[in-house]
N, C-alpha and C positions, 0 to 999 in steps of 0.2 A: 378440517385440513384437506386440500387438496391431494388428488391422484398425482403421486410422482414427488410431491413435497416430503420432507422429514420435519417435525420440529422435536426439539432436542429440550427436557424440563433441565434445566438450569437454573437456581435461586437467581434472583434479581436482573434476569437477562431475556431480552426473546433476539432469539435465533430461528431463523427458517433457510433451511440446504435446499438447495436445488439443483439438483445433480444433473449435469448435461445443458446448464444454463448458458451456456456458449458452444457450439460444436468444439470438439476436440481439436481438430485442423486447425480452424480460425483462432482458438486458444494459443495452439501453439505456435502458430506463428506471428500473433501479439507477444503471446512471452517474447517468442527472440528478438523480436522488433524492440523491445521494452528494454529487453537485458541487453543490448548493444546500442540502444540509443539515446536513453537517458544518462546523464550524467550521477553517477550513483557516489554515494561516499559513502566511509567507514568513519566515523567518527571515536576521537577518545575520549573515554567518558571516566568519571573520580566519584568509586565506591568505597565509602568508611575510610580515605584517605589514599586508596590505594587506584592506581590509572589503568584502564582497561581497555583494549580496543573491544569498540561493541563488535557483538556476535551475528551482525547483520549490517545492508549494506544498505541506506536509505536514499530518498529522494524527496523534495517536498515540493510539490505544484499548488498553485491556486491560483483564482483570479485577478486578486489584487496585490497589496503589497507589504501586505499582514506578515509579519516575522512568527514565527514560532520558537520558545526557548523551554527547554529541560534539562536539569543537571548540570549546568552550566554549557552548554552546547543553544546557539542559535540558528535556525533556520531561516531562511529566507527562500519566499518561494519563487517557483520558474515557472514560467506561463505554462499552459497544457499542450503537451503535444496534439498533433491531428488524430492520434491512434488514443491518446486519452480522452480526448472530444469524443473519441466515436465510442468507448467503452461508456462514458458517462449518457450515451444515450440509449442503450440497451436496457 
């Protein structure tokens, strides 16, 4: 293990933390960038019969035009923003 890395024993998962993997600053001003400019939704979702608004606010991007579906809920994805271009090169 690297100086500065954590990894976390977890049955059947590898996880590795890297804490301060983005300056704090530049974090946080992708978060707001992210939370004001993606198109976010709340979807409602039917557990054991009964309708729930999920407990989270999603978004789905990718390159193509690949749908995603769960629970009865479909996604369809939206190209990458320029600020998720740049996180996906970090």
């Amino acid at each position: 293990m690297k100086k500065g890395n954590y990894m976390f024993n977890l049955p059947d998962s590898d996880i590795l933390y890297y804490p301060n993997f983005i300056d704090t600053e530049i974090a946080n001003d992708l978060f707001l960038n992210l939370f004001n400019n993606i198109t976010w939704k709340q979807d409602d979702i039917k557990v054991f019969g009964k309708v729930y608004t999920q407990p989270r606010l999603t978004a789905f991007h990718g390159n193509g035009t690949k749908s995603y579906s769960y629970s009865n809920i479909t996604m369809s994805p939206s190209p990458f923003t320029a600020e998720l271009l740049a996180i996906k090169k970090i």
